[in-house]
C-alpha positions, 0 to 999 in steps of 0.5 A, spaced: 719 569 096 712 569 099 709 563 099 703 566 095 706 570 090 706 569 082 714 568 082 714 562 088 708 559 084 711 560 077 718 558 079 714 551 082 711 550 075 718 551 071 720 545 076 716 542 076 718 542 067 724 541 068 723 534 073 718 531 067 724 533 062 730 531 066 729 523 067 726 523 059 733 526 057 738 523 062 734 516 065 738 511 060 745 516 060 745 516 067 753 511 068 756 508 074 755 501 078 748 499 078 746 501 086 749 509 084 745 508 077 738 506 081 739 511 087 740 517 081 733 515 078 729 515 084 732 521 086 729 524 079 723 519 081 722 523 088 724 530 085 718 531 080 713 527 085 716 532 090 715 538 085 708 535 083 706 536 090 708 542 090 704 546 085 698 543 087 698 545 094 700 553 091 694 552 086 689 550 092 692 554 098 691 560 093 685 558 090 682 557 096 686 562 100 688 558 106 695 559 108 697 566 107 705 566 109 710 562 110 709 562 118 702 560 117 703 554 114 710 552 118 706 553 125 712 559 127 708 565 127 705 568 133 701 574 133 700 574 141 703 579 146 700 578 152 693 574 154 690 577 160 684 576 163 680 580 160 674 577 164 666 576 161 665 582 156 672 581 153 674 588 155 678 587 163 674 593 165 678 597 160 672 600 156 674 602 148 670 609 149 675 612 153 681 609 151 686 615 146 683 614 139 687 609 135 689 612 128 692 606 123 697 607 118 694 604 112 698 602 105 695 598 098 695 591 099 699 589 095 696 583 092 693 584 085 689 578 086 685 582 092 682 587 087 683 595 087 682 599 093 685 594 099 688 597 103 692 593 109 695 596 116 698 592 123 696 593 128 697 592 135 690 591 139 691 595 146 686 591 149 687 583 147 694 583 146 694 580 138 698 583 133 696 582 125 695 585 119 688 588 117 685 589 111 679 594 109 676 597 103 672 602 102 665 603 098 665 608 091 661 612 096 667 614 101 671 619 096 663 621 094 663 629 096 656 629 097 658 623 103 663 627 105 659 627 112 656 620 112 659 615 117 659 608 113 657 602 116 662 596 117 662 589 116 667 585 119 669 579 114 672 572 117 675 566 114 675 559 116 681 555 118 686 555 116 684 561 113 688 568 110 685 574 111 686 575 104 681 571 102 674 574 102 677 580 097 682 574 093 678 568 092 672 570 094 672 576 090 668 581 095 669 588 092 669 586 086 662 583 086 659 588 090 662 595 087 656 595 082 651 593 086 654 599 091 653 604 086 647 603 083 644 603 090 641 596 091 646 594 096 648 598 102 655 602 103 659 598 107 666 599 109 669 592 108 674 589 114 678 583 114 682 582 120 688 576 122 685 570 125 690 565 125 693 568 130 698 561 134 703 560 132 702 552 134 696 551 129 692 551 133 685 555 132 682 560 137 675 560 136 675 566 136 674 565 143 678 569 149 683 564 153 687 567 158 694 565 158 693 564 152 689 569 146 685 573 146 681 573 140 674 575 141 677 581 144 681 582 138 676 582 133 670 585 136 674 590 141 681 593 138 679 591 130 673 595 131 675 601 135 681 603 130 676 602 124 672 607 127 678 611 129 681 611 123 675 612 117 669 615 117 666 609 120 660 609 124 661 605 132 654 604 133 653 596 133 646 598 130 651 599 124 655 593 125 655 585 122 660 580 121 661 574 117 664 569 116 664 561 112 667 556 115 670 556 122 670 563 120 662 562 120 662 558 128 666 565 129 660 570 126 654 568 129 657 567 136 660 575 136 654 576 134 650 572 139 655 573 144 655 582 143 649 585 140 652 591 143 657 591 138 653 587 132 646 588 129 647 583 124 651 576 122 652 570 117 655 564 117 655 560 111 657 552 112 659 553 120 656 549 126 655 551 132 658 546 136 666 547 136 667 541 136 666 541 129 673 544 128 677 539 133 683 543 133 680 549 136 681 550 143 674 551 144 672 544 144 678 542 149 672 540 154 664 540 154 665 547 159 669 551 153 664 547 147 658 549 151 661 557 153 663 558 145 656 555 141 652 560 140 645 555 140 647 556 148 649 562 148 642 564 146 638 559 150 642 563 155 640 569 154 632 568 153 633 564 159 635 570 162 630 574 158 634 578 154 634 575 148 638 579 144 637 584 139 641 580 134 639 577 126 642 572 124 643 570 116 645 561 116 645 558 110 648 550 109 647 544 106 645 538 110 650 535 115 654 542 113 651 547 117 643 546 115 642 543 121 645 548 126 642 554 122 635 550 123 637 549 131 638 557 132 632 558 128 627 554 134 630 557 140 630 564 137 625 569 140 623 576 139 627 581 138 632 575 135 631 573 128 634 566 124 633 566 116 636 559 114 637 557 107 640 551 105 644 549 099 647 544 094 654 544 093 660 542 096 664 545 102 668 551 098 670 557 096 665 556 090 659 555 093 661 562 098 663 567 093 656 566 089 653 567 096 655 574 096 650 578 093 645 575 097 647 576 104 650 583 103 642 584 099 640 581 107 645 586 112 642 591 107 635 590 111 638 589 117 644 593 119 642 601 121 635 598 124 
């Protein structure tokens, strides 16, 4: 039973019913020596506080699109085949343009919480080594004749962690918030990916960093999830029409790639990240000060001016204080020309709600950015 599906929560629902009912009908029935009678009532006791947990948990972990299968919340899922080092662009020498093109299968999602239009594949990235599922939708524009010819611009969507690749179109709600918009024109076409990015079957988060030995992480979103979408739709594979996104760990992960690879992104947003990976603790990238410093994109750019090749990157970052405000502001005085940092900060709590109002926002922000 999946772990986010309706029947699993209805049925935590009528158990937890029936725990709330079974001691009211039973409690002063129960027969047998006193220490059989207490042991039976506590067992009614923790059986309904058990069952009380339990449908609290799903509601959050579906409201907030969190853990997506049993795997994920257990910590038995590995998505790793190998993880070679790939060296310092992520590529091992192996360059995506000659690579055979990588046609994917796609199917509907499935989820009738992710809206109409979703389709999901697995993938193998030849490069990385990961396995998982990628989600794609497409804009109303693609099925258009008079765009029969057009290669649409994409933007990839990452979630925190722990994270579902699902969440941006079932808790966020992306497509259905950003359709209308599509057709009357106001945002940009965008094809609409959302890769796996829980990908360690220990729990542990990857940074979206490569790790020899490892994972490889950045290679897998930023290298195979990008060719095979250009592959298999009518997907533009120039960097001038690519952005990423993210919130959370998710964000963290955005402005890096962006910072990292703007030969593979024109555009970012990162909504209530940091730069540190230390703010996420459980990362391997904040395992020690060299791999902290590597994986934060303040010195990422730093670097790059350093070596006069600020990249031609911009940059959406939005947060409340103390809650990734700060660390837009910190991109923001060491950015230079052709770099850009636009920061907005916010009131409201770390959460779904406040990124879901966002949407239309940022996606009217890329809408100036991305194609130029």
């Amino acid at each position: 039973m999946s772990l986010t599906g309706t029947p699993f929560f209805v049925t935590a629902i009528v158990l937890l019913a029936l725990a709330v009912v079974l001691p009211l009908a039973v409690w002063s029935r129960v027969r047998g020596p006193a220490v059989v009678r207490g042991l039976l009532r506590l067992l009614m006791l923790l059986f309904a506080q058990i069952t009380a947990i339990t449908v609290v948990f799903v509601a959050v972990n579906n409201a907030n699109g969190l853990y997506d299968t049993w795997e994920d919340l257990l910590g038995t899922g590995d998505h790793v085949g190998t993880a070679a080092d790939l060296g310092p662009d992520g590529t091992g020498g192996q360059k995506p343009a000659d690579q055979p093109k990588q046609v994917a299968e796609f199917k509907p999602a499935g989820d009738a919480r992710m809206g109409e239009g979703v389709q999901v594949t697995q993938l193998r990235g030849r490069i990385s080594g990961v396995e998982g599922e990628v989600y794609v939708w497409l804009p109303p524009q693609y099925d258009d004749p008079a765009h029969k010819d057009t290669k649409f611009p994409v933007v990839e969507l990452l979630p925190g962690y722990p994270g579902s690749a699902k969440a941006w179109f079932g808790t966020l709600q992306v497509n259905k918030q950003l359709k209308p918009l599509m057709e009357q024109g106001k945002v940009k076409p965008f094809i609409l990916v959302s890769p796996r990015t829980t990908l360690l079957g220990d729990q542990t988060d990857t940074g979206c960093a490569n790790t020899p030995g490892k994972v490889n992480a950045e290679t897998w979103l930023s290298v195979d999830v990008r060719k095979m979408v250009s592959d298999t739709f009518r997907a533009s594979d120039r960097a001038v029409d690519w952005a990423v996104g993210g919130y959370s760990a998710g964000a963290h992960c955005a402005a890096k790639l962006a910072v990292a690879h703007p030969d593979r992104y024109r555009a970012a947003f990162s909504l209530s990240g940091f730069n540190d990976p230390n703010g996420e603790p459980a990362a391997l990238t904040a395992a020690t000060p060299e791999l902290r410093r590597a994986n934060n994109p303040y010195h990422l750019l730093k670097a790059a001016n350093a070596a006069h090749r600020p990249p031609r990157t911009a940059l959406f970052v939005s947060g409340a204080a103390g809650d990734g405000y700060e660390s837009g502001t910190a991109l923001k005085g060491v950015a230079k020309k052709p770099t850009t940092v636009r920061v907005v900060k916010l009131s409201g709590p770390h959460g779904t709600s406040v990124w879901k109002q966002q949407v239309p926002e940022v996606f009217h922000w890329l809408s100036e950015q991305v194609g130029k």
